[in-house]
N, C-alpha and C positions, 0 to 999 in steps of 0.2 A: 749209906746205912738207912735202912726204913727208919721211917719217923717215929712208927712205935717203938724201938728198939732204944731209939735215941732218949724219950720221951722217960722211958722204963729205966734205962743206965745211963746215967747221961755221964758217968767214969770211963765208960767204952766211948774209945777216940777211932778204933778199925771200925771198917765197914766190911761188914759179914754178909756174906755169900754163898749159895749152895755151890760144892763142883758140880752139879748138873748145867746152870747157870752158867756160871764161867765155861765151861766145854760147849753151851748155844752159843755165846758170846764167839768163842774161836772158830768153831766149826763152821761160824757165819761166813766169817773169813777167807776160808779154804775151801768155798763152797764153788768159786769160779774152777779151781787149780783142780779139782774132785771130780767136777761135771767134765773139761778135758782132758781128765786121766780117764774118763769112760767110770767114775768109781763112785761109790756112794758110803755116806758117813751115816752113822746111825749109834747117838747116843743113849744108850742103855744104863747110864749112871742113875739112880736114885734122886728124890728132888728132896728128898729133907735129910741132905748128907753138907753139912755146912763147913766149911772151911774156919778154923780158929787159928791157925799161924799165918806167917809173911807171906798172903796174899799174890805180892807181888810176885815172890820168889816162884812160887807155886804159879803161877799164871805163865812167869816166862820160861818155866823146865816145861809146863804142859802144852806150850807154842812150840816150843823149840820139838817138840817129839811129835808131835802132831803135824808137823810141817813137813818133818823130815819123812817122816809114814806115807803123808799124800805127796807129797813131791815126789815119790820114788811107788807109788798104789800106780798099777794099770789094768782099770777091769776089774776093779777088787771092790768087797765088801768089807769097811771098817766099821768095826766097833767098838764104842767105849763103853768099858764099865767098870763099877768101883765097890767096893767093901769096906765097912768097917771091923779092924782089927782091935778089939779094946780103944787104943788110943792113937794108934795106924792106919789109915787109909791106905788102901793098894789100890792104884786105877791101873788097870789093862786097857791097850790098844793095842787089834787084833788085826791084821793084815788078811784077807782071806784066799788072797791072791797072790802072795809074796814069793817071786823065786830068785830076788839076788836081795836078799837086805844088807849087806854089808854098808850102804851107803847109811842106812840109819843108822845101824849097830857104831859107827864113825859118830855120827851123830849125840849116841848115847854117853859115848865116851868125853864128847865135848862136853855136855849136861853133868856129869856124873859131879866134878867139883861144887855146881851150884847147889844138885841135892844133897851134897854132904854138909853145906851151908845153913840147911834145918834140921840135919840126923837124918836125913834122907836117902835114896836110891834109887839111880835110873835103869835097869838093864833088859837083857834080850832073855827070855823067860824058857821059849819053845822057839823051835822051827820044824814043824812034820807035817808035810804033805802039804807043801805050799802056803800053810798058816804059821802068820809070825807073829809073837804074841810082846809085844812089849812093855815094860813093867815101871812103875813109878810110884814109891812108895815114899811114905811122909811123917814124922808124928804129927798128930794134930791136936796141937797144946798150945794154947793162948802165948804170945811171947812175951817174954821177962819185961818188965816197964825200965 
């Protein structure tokens, strides 16, 4: 957590994060597996869109879908991007080369119990004309102490 933050609340024990942040953080990651899939990541999330529930939780459904998207990207352009809904975040990752995703949408299904673990949701949104759009939604509300 930045020092101001600490400094300013010092009642806040999370360490707060933008998902833009965390999506550099992983994207770093899958940036080898990206470059030999022939594919490129390209985050388009917001940079003052802050993360307020379980972090963690949220960190390992956006790995797990993100992994699953480039493990199975050939030649593709992904994108992430994210919205605020009132008080729901929707991020999209966008396949722009996708013609079997079955192996994520398998994926998805794995994730789906985790995002339900914050009121959440993981699923396959679209698929037309070789773009898959995958979808992960959250409330994003401080958790209960």
């Amino acid at each position: 957590m930045p020092t101001v933050i600490k400094s300013l609340y010092p009642e806040i024990t999370q360490d707060f994060i933008t998902l833009s942040e965390l999506a550099n953080n992983l994207t770093d990651g899958f940036l080898p597996l990206a470059r030999n899939n022939k594919s490129v990541i390209v985050n388009d999330i917001p940079e003052d869109l802050f993360i307020d529930t379980d972090i963690e939780l949220v960190a390992s459904i956006f790995a797990g879908l993100l992994a699953a998207v480039v493990k199975n990207a050939k030649e593709s352009y992904i994108r992430l991007s994210a919205k605020l809904y009132g008080n729901v975040i929707l991020l999209h990752i966008k396949d722009h080369n996708n013609f079997n995703y079955s192996p994520v949408e398998n994926k998805v299904q794995q994730l789906l119990p985790l995002a339900e673990k914050i009121g959440g949701s993981v699923s396959v949104t679209s698929q037309r004309n070789n773009v898959a759009t995958f979808a992960f939604s959250f409330p994003n509300l401080p958790l209960a102490a």
